[in-house]
C-alpha positions as CSV (number, residue, x, y, z in Angstrom):
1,X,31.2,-71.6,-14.2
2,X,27.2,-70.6,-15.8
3,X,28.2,-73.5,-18.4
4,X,28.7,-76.3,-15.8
5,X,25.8,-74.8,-13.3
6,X,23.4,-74.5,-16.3
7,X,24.0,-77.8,-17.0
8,X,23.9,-79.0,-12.9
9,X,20.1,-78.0,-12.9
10,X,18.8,-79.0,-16.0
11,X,19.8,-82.3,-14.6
12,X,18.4,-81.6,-11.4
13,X,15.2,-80.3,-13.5
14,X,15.6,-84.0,-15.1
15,X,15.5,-85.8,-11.9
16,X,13.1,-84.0,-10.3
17,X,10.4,-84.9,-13.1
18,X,11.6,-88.1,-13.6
19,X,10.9,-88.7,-9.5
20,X,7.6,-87.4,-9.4
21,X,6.7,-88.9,-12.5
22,X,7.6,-92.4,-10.7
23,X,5.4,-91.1,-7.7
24,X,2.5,-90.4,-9.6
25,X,2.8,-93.6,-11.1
26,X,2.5,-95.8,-7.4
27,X,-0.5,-97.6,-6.9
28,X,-2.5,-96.4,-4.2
29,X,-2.9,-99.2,-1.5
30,X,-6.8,-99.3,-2.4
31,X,-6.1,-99.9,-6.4
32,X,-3.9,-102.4,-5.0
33,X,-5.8,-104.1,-2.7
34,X,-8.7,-103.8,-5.8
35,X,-6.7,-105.4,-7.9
36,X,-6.4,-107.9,-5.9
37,X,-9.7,-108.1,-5.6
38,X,-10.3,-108.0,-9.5
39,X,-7.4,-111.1,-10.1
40,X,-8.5,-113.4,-7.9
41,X,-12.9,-113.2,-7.9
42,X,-14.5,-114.1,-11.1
43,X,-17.4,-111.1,-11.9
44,X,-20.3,-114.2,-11.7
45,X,-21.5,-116.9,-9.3
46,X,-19.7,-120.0,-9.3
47,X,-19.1,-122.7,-7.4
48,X,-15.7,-124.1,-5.9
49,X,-14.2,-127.5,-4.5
50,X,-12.0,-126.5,-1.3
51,X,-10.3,-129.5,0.2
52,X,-9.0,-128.6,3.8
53,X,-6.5,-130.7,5.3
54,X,-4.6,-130.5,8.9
55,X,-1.0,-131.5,9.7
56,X,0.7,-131.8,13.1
57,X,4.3,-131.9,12.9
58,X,3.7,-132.9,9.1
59,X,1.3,-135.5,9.4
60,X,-2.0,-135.6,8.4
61,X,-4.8,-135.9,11.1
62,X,-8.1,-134.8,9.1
63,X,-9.7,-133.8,6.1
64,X,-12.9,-132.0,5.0
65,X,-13.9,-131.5,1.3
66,X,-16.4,-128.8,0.7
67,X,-18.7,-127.6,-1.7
68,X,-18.3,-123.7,-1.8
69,X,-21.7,-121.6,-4.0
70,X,-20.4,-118.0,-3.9
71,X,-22.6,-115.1,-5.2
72,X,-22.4,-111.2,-5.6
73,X,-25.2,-109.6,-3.8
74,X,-26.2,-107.0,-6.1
75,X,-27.1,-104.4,-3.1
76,X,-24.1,-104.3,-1.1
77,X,-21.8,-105.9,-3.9
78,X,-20.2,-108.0,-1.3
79,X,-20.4,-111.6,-1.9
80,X,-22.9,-114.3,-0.3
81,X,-21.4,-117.8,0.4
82,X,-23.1,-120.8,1.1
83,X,-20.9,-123.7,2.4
84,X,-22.2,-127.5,1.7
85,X,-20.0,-130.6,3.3
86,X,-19.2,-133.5,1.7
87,X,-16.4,-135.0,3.4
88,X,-15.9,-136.9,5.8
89,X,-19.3,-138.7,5.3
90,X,-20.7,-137.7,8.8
91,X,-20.5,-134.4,8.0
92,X,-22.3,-134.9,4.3
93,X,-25.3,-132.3,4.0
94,X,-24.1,-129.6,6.3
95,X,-23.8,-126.1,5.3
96,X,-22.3,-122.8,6.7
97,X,-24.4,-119.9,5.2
98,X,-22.6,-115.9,5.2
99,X,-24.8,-113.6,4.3
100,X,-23.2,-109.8,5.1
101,X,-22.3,-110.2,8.2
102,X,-24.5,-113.1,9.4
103,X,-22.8,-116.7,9.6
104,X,-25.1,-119.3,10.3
105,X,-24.4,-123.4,10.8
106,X,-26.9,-125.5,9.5
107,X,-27.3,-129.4,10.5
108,X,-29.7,-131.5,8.7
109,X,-30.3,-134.3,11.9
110,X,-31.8,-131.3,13.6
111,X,-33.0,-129.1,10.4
112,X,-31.7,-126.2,12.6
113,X,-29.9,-123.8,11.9
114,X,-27.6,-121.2,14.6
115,X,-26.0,-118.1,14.3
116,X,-21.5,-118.8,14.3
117,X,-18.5,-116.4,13.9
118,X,-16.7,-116.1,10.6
119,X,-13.6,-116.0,12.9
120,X,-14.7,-119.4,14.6
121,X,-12.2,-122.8,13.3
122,X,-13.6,-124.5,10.8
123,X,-10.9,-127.2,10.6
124,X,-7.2,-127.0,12.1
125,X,-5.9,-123.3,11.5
126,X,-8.7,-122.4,9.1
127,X,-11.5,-120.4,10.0
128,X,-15.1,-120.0,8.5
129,X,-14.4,-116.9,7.2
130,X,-11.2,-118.1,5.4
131,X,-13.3,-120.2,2.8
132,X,-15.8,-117.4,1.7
133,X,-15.0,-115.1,-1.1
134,X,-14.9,-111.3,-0.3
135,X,-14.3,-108.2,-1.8
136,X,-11.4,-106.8,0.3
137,X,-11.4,-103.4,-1.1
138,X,-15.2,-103.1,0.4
139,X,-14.5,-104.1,3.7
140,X,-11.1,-103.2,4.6
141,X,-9.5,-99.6,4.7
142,X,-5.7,-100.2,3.3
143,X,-2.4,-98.5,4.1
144,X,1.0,-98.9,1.9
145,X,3.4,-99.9,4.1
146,X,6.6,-100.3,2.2
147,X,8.0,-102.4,-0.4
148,X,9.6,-105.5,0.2
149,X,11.4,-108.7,-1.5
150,X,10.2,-111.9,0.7
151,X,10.4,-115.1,-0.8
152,X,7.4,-116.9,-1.6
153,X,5.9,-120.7,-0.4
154,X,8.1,-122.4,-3.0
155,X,11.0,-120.2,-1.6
156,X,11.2,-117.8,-4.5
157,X,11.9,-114.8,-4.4
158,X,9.1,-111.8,-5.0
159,X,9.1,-107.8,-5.3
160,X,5.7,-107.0,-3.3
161,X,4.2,-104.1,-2.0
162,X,3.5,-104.2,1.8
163,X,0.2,-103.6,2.8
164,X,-1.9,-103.4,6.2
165,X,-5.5,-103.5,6.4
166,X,-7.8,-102.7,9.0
167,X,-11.5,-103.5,9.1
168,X,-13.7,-100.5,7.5
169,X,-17.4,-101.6,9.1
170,X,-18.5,-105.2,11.2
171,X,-18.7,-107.5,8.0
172,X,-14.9,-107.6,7.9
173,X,-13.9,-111.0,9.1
174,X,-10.3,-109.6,10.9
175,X,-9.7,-106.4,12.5
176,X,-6.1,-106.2,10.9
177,X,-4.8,-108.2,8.2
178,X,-1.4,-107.7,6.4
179,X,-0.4,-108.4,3.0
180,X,2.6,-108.8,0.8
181,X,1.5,-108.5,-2.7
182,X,3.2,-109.0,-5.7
183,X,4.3,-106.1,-8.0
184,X,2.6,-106.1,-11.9
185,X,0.7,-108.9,-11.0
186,X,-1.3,-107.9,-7.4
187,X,-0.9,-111.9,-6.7
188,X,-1.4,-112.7,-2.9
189,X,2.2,-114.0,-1.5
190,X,1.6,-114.0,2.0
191,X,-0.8,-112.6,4.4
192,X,-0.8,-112.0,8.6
193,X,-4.3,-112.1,10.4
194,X,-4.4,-110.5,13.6
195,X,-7.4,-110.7,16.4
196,X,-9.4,-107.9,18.0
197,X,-7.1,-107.5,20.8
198,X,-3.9,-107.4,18.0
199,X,-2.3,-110.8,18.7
200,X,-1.0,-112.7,15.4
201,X,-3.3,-115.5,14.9
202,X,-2.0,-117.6,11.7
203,X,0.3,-116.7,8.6
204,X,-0.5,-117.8,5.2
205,X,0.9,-118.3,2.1
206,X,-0.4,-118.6,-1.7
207,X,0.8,-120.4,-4.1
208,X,0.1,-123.0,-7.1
209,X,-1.6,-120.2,-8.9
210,X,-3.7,-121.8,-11.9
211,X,-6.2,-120.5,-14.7
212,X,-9.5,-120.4,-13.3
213,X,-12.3,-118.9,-14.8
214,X,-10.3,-116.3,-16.7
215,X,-8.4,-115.5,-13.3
216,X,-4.8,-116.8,-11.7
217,X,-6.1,-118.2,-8.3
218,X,-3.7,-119.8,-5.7
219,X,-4.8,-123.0,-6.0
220,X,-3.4,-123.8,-2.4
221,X,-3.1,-121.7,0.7
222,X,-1.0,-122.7,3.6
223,X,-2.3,-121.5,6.7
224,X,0.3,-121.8,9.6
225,X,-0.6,-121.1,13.5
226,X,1.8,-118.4,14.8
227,X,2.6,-119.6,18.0
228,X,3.2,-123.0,16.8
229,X,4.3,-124.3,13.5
230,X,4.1,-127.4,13.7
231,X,0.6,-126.8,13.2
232,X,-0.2,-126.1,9.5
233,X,-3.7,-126.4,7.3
234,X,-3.9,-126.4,3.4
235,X,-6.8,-125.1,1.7
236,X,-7.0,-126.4,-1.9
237,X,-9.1,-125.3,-4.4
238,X,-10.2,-126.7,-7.6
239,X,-13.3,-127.5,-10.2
240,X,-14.4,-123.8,-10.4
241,X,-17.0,-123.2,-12.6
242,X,-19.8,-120.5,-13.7
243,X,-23.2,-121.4,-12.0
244,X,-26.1,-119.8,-11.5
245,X,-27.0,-119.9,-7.9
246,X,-30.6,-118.5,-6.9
247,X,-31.6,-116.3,-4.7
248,X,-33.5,-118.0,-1.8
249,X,-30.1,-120.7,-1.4
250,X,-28.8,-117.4,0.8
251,X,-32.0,-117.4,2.6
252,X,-31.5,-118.8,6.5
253,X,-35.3,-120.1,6.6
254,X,-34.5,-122.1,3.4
255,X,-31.4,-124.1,3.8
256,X,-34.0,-127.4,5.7
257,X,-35.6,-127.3,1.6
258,X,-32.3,-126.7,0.0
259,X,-31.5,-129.5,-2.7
260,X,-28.5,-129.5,-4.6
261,X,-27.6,-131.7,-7.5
């Protein structure tokens, strides 16, 4: 009988180790949710072409293209976003500014400028907030909440971890967010934005995801409202490129002499 027992726990002593080396080697949710971070925001300023467009019961019924000037602020290592308009025509010129957590609407008939809500719509299901690039891992505490398969836009299926975030100080745009993120490659597959009060407010999905400055970026979100489907906005990026952006385009006071080539 010591023969065969001997042997039992030296493969129990096997097991063991071999568990808790598996343990130790799970992401945290943070180094997820930074690596995240890290895949999808290039480590300069840029600029971006986002293309939002709204469908009700799959139809089209409006389209905005924007111009998007994103920046790291050097202090708070969050980024600064400045939003210009250039379609529809009537809307050519304006310009959402975030700076931290001031949002401010500019409109060039009246050269003035008042203070929004990142939450507020910007088009369809997509808010202001939903355009800006952010560092997550800054503003957003993160749990681990399980792992899960869940099939993707293009109905593929993906191993992700389960996340849920909830907003670490008032820059956050949501109070809750949760994310399923794929394993090895900490690509955004599908996320769940919750209000203040905790009611689901839109589910999206990423996909299309295409070489951008050194990064894999979902070239198209799909934002769906959660009490009705029918209602559905695509965000579409595209032409990203380095650019140096300077300092006084995040400046409130500045955007009436702002001039952008």
């Amino acid at each position: 009988m010591r023969k065969p027992m001997k042997h039992v726990l030296i493969g129990l002593a096997i097991a063991l180790t071999l568990f808790e080396g598996a343990r130790a080697a799970e992401p945290t949710a943070q180094e997820i949710i930074a690596g995240v971070d890290a895949g999808r925001n290039p480590g300069q300023s840029f600029r971006v072409t986002d293309v939002l467009t709204e469908y009700v019961n799959g139809k089209p019924q409006a389209s905005n293209q924007l111009v998007v000037f994103v920046r790291q602020n050097k202090t708070t290592k969050q980024y600064d976003n400045l939003v210009r308009y250039v379609l529809p025509v009537r809307d050519a010129g304006k310009m959402v500014l975030m700076n931290g957590s001031n949002m401010w609407f500019y409109d060039p008939s009246s050269k003035a400028s008042v203070r929004i809500s990142p939450q507020q719509r910007l088009l369809g299901q997509a808010s202001n907030g939903d355009v800006a690039t952010v560092n997550l891992s800054r503003d957003y505490n993160s749990t681990l909440l399980g792992e899960e398969k869940l099939n993707d836009a293009d109905k593929q299926p993906r191993d992700c971890w389960h996340l849920e975030l909830k907003a670490a100080n008032d820059e956050a745009v949501y109070s809750r967010i949760e994310f399923w993120i794929e394993k090895g490659t900490n690509r955004q597959i599908k996320g769940k934005f919750f209000s203040d009060s905790g009611r689901l407010l839109k589910i999206a999905y990423y996909h299309k995801f295409t070489p951008m400055m050194g990064r894999m970026i979902p070239a198209e979100t799909i934002v769906i409202d959660a009490v009705n489907q029918n209602l559905i906005t695509t965000m579409a990026m595209s032409d990203m490129q380095a650019r140096d952006v300077p300092d006084s385009w995040f400046q409130r006071d500045f955007l009436p002499r702002l001039k952008i080539d």
